[in-house]
N, C-alpha and C positions, 0 to 999 in steps of 0.2 A: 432574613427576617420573614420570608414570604413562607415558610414552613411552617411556622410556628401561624398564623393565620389570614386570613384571605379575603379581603372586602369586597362587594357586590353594589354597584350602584342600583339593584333594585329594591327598596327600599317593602316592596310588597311582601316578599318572598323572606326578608332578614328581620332580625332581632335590633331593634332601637337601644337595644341596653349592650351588645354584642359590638354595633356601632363605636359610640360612645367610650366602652374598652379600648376598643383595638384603637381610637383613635390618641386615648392619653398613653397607652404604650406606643404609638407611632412618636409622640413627643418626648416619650425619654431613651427610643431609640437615635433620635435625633442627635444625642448628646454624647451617644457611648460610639468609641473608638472613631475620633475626628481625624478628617483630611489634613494632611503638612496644610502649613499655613501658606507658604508660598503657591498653591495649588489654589488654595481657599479664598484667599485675599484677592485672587485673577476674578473669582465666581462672584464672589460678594460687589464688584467692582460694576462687573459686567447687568447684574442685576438692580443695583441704584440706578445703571441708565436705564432698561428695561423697564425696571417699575416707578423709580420715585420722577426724574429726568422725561423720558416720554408722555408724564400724563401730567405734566404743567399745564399744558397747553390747553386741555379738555375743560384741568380744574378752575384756568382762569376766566376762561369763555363760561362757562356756569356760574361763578360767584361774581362775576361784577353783573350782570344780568338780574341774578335771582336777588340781587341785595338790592339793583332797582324795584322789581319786584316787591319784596318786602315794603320797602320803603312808601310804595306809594298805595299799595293797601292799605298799611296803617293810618297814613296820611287820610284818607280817605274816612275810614272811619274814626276821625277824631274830628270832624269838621264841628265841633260844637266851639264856640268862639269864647268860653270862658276856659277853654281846656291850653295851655301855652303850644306853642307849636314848639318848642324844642322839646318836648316830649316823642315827636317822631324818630330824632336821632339817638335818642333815647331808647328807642323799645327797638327800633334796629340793631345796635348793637347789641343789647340785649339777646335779640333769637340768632344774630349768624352766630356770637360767640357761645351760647350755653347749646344750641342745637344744628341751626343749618349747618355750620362749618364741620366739625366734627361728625356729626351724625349723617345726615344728607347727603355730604360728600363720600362720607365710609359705606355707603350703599350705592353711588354712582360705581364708586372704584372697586369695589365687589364686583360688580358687571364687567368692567375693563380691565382691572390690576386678576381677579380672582380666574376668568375666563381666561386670558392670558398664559395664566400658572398653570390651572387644568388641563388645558390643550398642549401646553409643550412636554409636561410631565408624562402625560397620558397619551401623549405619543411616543415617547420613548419606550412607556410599557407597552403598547403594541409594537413598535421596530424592535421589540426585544434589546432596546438598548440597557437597560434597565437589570436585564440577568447578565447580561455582558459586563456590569460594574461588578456584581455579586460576584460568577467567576472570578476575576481577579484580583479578589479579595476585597474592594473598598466596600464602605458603609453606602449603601445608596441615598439611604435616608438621611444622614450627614450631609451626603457629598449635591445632593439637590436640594432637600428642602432649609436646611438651615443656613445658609447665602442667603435664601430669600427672606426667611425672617429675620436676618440684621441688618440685610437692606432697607427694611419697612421702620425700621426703628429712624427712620429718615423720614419717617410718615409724619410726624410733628412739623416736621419744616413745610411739606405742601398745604395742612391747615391751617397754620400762619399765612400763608401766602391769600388763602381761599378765606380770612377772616379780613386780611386787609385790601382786596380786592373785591369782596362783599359791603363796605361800608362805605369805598370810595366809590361804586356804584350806584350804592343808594343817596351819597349825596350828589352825584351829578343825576340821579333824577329827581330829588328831592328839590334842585335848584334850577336846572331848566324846564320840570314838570311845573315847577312857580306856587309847589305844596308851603316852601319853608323856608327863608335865608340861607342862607353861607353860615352864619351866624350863629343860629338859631340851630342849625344843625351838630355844629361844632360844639355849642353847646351842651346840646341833648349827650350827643358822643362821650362828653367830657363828664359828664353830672355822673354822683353816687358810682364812681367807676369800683368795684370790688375784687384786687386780685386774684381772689380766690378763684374768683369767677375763671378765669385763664387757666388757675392749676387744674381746676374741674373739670376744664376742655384737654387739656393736656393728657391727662390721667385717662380720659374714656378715648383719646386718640390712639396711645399705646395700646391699650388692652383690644381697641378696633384694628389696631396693628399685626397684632398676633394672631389673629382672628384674619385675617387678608389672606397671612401668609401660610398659615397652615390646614385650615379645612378646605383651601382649594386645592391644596398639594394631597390632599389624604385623598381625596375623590380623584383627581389625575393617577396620584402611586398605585393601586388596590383596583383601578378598575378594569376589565375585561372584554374583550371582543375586537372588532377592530373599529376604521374608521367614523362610521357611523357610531358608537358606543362615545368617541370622545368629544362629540357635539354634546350628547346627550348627559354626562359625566360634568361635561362645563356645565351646563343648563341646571343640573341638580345643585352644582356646588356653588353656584348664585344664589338661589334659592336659602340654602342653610345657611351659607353665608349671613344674609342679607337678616333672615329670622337669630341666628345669633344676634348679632350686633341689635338689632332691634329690643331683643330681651334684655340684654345686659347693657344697654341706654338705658331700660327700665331699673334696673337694680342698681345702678351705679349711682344715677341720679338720688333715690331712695335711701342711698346710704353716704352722699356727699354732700346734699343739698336739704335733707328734712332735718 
C-alpha cells in the first residue's frame, strides 16, 4: 500500500484534502485481503485488554469523581427554595448520559487509548517492522489496524461503566455534601427517564469508537522519521482525534436530538 501513497505528519507542508483521501482509502484497505482468523482472533483478543480492559481503571476514577462534581455545581445553582431539590438528580443524569460519559470520556481516551495506538504502530514503522509484514505478503493495514477497531466496538461497555459510576458519584455527594436526600435523588435520576436518550449515547459512542481506532493508527502507519517523530505523530493524532470527535458530537446531536 505504501506505493501507491505516503503520509506526513506535517501538516504545514501537505494537502488537508490529500489527508482526508488517503485516510478513507486507509479504511477500505483495512478490509481487503484479511488475516486467517485464527491469527486474527489472537490480535483482536490481545487488544480488548490493551484497550478496552486497561483503561477501566482511569475511566472509573474520572466518572465517579467528575459526576460528583456535576452534582454539586448544579446543586449549588439551584439553591432557590421554590425549585424541588430532586431536580439535581435530574439534570445529573441528564449531562453524564447525553455528554460527559460518552463525549468527555472519548476525549480523555483519545489521549490514552489513541497515543497508545500511535506509538506502537508507529514504532513498528520506524523498526521497519511494518515492511517486513508487506514482504511476506500480509495486509498491514488488516493485520494491525482493524483488531483494533473491533476491539473498540467494546467501547459501549466502558461508557456504561463511566454512566453508572458518574451518577453513583454524584449521589454520594449529593448526600454527604447534605445538597439533597437519598430520596430526592433517586428521584430526580428516576423522573422523565427517555430511552432514546441511552440509544443517542450509544450511537455517538460507536462512531467515537471508529474514530479512537483509526485516525490514531493512520498517524502511527504513514508516519516518518525516527524516534522522536513518534512522540510527535502521537501528539498530532490526539489533536485530530479529539477535534473529530468534537465535530461530529456537534452533528450527531443536530441530527438525533433537534
Amino acid at each position: 500500500m505504501d506505493r501507491f501513497f505516503y503520509i506526513s505528519t506535517n501538516y504545514n507542508s501537505m494537502s488537508y484534502l490529500h489527508n482526508i483521501g488517503s485516510y478513507f482509502l486507509m479504511i477500505v484497505e483495512m478490509f481487503r485481503k484479511p488475516t486467517k482468523w485464527s491469527v486474527m482472533k489472537q490480535l483482536i483478543l490481545k487488544d480488548v485488554e490493551d484497550l478496552i480492559i486497561s483503561s477501566l481503571g482511569i475511566v472509573a476514577f474520572i466518572s465517579f469523581f467528575v459526576g460528583g462534581v456535576i452534582t454539586i455545581q448544579t446543586a449549588l445553582n439551584i439553591d432557590n427554595p421554590l425549585i424541588p431539590r430532586y431536580l439535581v438528580g435530574f439534570a445529573t443524569r441528564q449531562s453524564i448520559i447525553l455528554e460527559f460519559a460518552p463525549t468527555f470520556i472519548s476525549v480523555i481516551m483519545a489521549g490514552k487509548v489513541g497515543s497508545f495506538i500511535t506509538s506502537s504502530i508507529g514504532t513498528m514503522r520506524v523498526t521497519e517492522q511494518i515492511d517486513a509484514l508487506e514482504v511476506m505478503g500480509i495486509n498491514s493495514v488488516n493485520y494491525l489496524i482493524f483488531p483494533k477497531t473491533i476491539a473498540l466496538f467494546l467501547y459501549p461497555f466502558v461508557i456504561s461503566i463511566a454512566m453508572f459510576l458518574g451518577i453513583i458519584g454524584g449521589m454520594a455527594a449529593c448526600v454527604f455534601g447534605g445538597y439533597s436526600t437519598f430520596e430526592d435523588y433517586v428521584t430526580g435520576v428516576q423522573m422523565d427517564f427517555m430511552p432514546f436518550h441511552m440509544l443517542y449515547a450509544f450511537i455517538k459512542t460507536l462512531v467515537f469508537a471508529f474514530l479512537l481506532a483509526t485516525i490514531p493508527s493512520f498517524h502511527g502507519y504513514y508516519m516518518k522519521g525516527g524516534a522522536l517523530e513518534v512522540g510527535k505523530a502521537s501528539t498530532t493524532a490526539f489533536v485530530w482525534t479529539s477535534v473529530a470527535i468534537i465535530l461530529l458530537n456537534y452533528i450527531l446531536t443536530q441530527m438525533l436530538l433537534s
